[in-house]
C-alpha positions in Angstrom: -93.7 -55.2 -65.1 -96.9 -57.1 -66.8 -99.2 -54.9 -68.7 -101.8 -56.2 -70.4 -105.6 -56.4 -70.9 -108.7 -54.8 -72.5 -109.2 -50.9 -73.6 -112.7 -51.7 -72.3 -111.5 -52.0 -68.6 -107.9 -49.5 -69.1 -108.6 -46.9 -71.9 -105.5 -45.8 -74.1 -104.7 -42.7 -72.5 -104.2 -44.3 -69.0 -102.2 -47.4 -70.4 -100.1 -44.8 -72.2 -99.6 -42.6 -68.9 -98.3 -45.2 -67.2 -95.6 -46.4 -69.6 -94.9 -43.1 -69.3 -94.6 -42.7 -65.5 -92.5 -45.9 -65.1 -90.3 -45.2 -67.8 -90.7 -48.7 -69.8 -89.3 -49.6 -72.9 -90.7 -52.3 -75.5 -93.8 -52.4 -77.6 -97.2 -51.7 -76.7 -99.0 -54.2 -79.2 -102.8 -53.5 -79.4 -105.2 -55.7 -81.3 -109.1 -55.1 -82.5 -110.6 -57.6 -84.7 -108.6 -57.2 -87.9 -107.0 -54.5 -86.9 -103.5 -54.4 -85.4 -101.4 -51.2 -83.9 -97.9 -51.1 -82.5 -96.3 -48.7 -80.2 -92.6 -48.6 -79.6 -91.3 -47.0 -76.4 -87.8 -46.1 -75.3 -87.8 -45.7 -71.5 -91.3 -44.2 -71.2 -91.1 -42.3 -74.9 -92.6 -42.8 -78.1 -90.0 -44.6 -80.4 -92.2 -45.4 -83.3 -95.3 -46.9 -84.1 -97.1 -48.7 -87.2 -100.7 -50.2 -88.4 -102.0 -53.3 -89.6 -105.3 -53.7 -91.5 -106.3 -57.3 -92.2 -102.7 -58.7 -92.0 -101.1 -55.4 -94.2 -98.8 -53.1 -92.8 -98.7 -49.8 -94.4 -95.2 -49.2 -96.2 -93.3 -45.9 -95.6 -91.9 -45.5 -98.5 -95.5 -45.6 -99.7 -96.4 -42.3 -97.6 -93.3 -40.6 -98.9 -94.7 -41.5 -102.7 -97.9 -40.5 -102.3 -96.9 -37.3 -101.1 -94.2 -36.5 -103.3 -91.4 -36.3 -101.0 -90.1 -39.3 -103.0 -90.1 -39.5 -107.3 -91.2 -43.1 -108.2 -88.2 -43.6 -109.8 -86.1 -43.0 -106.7 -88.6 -44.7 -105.3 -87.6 -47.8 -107.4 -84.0 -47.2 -107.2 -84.7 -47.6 -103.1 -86.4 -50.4 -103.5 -83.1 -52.4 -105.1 -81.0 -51.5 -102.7 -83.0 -52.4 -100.1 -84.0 -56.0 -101.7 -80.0 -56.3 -102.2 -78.6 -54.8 -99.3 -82.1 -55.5 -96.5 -81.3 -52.6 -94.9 -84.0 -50.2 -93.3 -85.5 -47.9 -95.9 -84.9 -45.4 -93.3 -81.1 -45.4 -93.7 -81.4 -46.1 -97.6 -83.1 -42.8 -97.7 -80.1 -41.1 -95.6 -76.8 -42.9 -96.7 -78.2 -41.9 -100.6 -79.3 -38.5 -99.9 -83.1 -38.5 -101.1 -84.0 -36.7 -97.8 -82.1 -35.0 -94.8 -82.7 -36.4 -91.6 -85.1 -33.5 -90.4 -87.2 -34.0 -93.5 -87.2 -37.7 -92.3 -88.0 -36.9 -88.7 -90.4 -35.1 -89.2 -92.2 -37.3 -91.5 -92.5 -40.0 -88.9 -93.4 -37.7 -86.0 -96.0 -37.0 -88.6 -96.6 -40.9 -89.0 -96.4 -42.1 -85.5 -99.6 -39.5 -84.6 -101.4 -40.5 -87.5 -101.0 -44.3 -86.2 -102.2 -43.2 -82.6 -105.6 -41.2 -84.0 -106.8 -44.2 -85.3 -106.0 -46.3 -82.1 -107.3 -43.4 -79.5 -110.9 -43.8 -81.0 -110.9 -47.6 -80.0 -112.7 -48.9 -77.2 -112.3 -52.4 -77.6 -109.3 -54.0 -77.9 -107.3 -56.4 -76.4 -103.6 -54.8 -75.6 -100.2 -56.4 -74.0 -96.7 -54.6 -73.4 -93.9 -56.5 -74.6 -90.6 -55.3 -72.7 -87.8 -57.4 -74.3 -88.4 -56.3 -78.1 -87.3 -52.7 -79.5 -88.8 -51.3 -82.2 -86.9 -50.2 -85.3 -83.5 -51.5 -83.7 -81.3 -50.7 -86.2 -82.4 -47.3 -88.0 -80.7 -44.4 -88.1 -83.0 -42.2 -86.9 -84.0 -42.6 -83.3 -86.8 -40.3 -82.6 -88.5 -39.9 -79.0 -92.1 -38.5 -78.6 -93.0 -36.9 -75.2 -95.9 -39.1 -74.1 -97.5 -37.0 -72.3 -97.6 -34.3 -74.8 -98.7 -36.7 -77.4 -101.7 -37.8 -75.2 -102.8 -34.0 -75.1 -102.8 -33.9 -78.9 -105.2 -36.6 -78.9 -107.3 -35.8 -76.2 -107.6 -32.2 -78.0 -108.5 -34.2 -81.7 -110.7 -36.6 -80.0 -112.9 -33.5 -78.4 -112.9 -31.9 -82.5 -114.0 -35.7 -83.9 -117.7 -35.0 -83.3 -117.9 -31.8 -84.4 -116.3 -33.0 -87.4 -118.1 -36.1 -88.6 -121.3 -34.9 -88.2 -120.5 -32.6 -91.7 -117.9 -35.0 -92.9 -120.5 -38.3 -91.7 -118.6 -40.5 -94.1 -115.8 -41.4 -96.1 -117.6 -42.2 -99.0 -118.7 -38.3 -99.7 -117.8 -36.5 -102.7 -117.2 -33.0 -102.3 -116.5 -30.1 -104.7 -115.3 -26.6 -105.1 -118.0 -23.9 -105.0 -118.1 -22.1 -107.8 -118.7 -18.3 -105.7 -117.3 -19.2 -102.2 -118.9 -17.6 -99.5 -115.7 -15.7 -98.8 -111.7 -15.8 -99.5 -109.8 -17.6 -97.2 -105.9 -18.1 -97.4 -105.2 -21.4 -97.1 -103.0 -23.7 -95.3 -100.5 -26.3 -97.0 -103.0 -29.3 -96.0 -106.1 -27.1 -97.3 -104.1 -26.6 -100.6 -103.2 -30.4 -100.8 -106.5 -31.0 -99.9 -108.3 -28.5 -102.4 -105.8 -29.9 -105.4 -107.4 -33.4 -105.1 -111.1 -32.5 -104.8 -112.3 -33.0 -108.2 -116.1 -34.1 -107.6 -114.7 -37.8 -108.8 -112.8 -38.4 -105.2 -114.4 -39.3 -102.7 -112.8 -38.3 -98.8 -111.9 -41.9 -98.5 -109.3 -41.2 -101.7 -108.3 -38.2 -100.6 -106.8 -39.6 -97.4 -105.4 -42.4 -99.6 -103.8 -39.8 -102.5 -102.9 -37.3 -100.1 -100.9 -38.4 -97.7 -102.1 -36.3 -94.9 -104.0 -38.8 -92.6 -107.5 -39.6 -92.1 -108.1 -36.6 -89.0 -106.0 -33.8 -91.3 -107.9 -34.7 -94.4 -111.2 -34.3 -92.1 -109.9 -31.6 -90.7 -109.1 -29.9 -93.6 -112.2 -30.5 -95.8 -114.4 -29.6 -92.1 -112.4 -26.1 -92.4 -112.8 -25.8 -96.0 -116.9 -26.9 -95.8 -117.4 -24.3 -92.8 -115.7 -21.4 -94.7 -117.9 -22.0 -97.4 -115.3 -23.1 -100.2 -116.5 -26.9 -100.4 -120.0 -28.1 -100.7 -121.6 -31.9 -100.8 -122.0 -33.2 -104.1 -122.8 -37.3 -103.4 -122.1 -40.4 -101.2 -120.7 -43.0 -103.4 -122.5 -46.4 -103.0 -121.0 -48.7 -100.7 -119.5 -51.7 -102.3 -119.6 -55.4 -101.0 -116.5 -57.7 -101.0 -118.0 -59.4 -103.9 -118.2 -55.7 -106.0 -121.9 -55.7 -105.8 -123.7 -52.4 -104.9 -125.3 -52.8 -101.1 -128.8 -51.7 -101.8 -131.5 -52.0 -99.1 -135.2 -53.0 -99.9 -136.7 -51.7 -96.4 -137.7 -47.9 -98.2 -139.8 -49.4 -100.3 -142.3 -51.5 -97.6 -144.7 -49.0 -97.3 -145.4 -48.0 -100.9 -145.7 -52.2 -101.4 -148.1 -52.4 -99.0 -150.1 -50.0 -99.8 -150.4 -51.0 -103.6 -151.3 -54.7 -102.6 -154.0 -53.2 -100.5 -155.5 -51.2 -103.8 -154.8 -53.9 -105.7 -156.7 -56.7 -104.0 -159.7 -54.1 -103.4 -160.0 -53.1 -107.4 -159.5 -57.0 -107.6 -162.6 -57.9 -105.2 -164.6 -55.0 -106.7 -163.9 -56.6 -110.8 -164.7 -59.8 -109.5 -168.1 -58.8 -107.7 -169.1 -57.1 -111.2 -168.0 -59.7 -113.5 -170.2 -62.2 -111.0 -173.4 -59.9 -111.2 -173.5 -59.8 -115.1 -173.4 -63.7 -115.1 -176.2 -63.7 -112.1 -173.7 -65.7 -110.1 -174.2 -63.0 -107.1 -178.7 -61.8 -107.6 -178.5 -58.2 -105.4 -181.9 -56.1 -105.3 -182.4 -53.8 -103.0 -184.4 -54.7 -100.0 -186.7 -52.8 -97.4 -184.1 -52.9 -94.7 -187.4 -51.6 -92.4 -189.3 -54.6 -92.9 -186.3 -57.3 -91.9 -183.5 -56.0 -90.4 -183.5 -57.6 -87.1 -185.2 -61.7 -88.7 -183.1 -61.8 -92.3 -180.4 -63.2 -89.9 -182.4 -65.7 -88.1 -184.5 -66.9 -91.4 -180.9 -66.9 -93.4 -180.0 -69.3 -90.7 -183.1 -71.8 -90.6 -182.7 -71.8 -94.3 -179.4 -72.5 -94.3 -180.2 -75.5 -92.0 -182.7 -77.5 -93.9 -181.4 -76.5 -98.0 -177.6 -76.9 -96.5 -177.2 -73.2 -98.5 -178.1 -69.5 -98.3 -181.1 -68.2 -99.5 -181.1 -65.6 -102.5 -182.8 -62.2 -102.0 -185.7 -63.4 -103.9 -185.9 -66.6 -101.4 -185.4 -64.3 -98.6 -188.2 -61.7 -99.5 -190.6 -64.6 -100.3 -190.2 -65.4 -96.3 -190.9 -61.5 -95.7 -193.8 -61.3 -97.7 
């Protein structure tokens, strides 16, 4: 069967209902921009699944690092065997005993639905369904994901997202312990992972990085830990472009521009009006506006027409008088 086309015309959830419903098997390769997912399939289930950002692929072993399931020195150790031997990390970390297989299962269950909260926000994308290739063919560990189930997990985060951005509105805020929380909460293993990192230096974008627990349960955790009153704002880091220089926008300061070219240029008409009446460039008296309000236009004009300039206020009284 041929499946493939645009999120913007199928969303995720239906293409992923009906792999489901006709049992297929292959990978469900999705791409937006820069951004590349992958979703294995074994007859209608959830294999695996794995993300590409600008041509990278995010390393496993890296996860299990970052989170400490792994030292860095086994970490190393796993890495020459694997270079030696090019077998799957997967069976590396069973064969030598650094984790038992439900540590490992678990850990990618964990994986695979961080992969697909990233993907069920898209709605652009171009997808296609590959049926002749299997994903992670030769590891040890063959885990299958109810489908369905997993599409009600995401349906159920995607309904929290909105609530939670608009406290967490991006991943460049700092946030730090308060120093009398509003009231004592136990917390969860995530919250505690979470709380360990906050140190008013890392921004949310790190924490996800540091952590290991995911960009929705980091959010999740620091929304919790904001609404019980145990985090508050500190700052938003300035945004950085590729070339390291700080994006800084100009548009604030328009108004306040204006209106000090507008003061300026009327202190600069009054100076130049006074400076012009000391040297008697500019000859103002006051006049009897009674006696030639409605003909000082008309004479200024006739004598304007045969001295090819104005007349002065003396000139123009002389006419008057």
């Amino acid at each position: 069967m041929s499946l493939e086309g645009n999120l913007k015309s199928l969303n995720l959830i239906a293409v992923l209902q009906l792999v489901s419903n006709e049992r297929m098997s292959g990978i469900l390769r999705i791409k937006s921009k820069a951004e590349v997912v992958c979703i294995g399939f074994g007859e209608g289930m959830i294999s695996g699944a794995f993300y590409e950002r600008g041509g990278r692929q995010e390393r496993f072993e890296n996860y299990l690092v970052k989170s400490g399931m792994v030292s860095k020195e086994n970490y190393a150790a796993i890495t020459k065997i694997q270079e030696a031997t090019r077998q799957p990390i997967i069976n590396i970390l069973l064969e030598n005993n650094y984790l038992k297989r439900e540590e490992l299962e678990l850990v990618i269950r964990f994986k695979i639905q961080e992969v697909l909260d990233e993907v069920f926000a898209w709605q652009d994308g171009e997808f296609k369904f590959e049926e002749t290739k299997i994903m992670y063919a030769k590891s040890l560990i063959k885990i299958r994901l109810n489908t369905e189930a997993v599409i009600l997990e995401g349906m159920r985060r995607i309904d929290e997202w909105p609530r939670i951005v608009k406290v967490i509105s991006s991943d460049e805020l700092v946030f730090r312990p308060k120093e009398k929380p509003d009231i004592t909460i136990d917390f969860t293993d995530e919250e505690k992972r979470v709380v360990g990192l906050i140190d008013s230096k890392r921004t949310v974008r790190d924490i996800i990085e540091d952590g290991g627990l995911g960009r929705f349960r980091t959010y999740s955790a620091v929304y919790h830990l904001f609404s019980s009153g145990q985090l508050e704002t500190y700052y938003i880091k300035p945004s950085l472009k590729e070339t390291g220089g700080i994006k800084f926008s100009f548009r604030f300061l328009l108004v306040p521009i204006e209106v000090l070219v507008i003061v300026a240029f009327v202190v600069l008409i009054a100076a130049l009006g006074m400076v012009l009446r000391q040297q008697k460039v500019i000859d103002y008296q006051p006049t009897n506006l009674d006696r030639f309000n409605y003909h000082a236009a008309d004479q200024s004009e006739v004598f304007y027409l045969v001295n090819d300039r104005l007349p002065t206020a003396d000139e123009l009284r002389h006419n008057f008088e």
